[in-house]
N, C-alpha and C positions, 0 to 999 in steps of 0.2 A: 171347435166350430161354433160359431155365434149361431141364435135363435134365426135372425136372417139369413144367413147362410144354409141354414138347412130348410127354413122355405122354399129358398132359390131354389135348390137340391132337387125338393119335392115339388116345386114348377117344372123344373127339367124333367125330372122322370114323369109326371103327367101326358108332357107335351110329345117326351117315347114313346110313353106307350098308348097313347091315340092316334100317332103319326105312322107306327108300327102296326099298329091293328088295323087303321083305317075306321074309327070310332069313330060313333055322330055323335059327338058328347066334347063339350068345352072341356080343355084340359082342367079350367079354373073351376067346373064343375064335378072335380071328383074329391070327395072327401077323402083329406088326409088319414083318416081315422077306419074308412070304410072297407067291410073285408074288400078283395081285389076278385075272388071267388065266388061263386054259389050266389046269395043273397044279394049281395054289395053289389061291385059292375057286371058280376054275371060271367068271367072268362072263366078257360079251360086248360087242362094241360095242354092242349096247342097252342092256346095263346100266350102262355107260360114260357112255352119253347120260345116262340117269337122276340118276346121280351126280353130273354135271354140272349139272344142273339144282336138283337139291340144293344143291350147294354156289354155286352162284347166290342163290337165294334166300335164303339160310341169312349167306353170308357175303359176298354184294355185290361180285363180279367174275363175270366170264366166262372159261368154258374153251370153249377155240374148237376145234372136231372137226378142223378142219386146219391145227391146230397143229403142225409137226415134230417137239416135244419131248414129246407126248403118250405116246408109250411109255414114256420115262424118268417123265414126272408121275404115271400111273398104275401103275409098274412094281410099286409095293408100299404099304401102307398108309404106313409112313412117311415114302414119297417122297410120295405123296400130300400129308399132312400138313405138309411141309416146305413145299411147292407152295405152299399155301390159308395159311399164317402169311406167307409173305412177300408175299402178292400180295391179302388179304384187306382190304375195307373198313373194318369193326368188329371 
């Protein structure tokens, strides 16, 4: 996957999960880098669920709530996004 392709990536998954949550926040304004949690954009494990469900529908796997590696999958959008290219359907 080229450098551009994984912006695209992490354009896509921004514009989910603001579209998914109903966020007042530009998708272009979420730092690729920034937790997704706590500090960073501030969600929850419900918004976690949601997103998940998102990216189910959207790109054809399942993220499993008691996954161990859920902290590190959700730790930032571009972890996020590295997540959903390598494990995504279509």
């Amino acid at each position: 996957m080229t450098v551009h392709d994984s912006q695209e990536l992490e354009g896509e998954m921004a514009e989910l999960i603001v579209a998914s949550l109903r966020l007042e926040v530009a998708p272009s304004a979420i730092d690729p880098e920034a937790p997704l949690f706590g500090d960073g954009l501030g969600l929850d494990s419900i918004d976690a669920l949601e997103i998940a469900l998102a990216i189910s529908k959207r790109y054809g796997f399942q993220l499993r709530s008691d996954d161990e590696h859920n902290h590190n999958i959700f730790a930032n959008l571009r972890a996020l996004a590295a997540h959903v290219e390598k494990h995504r359907a279509r």
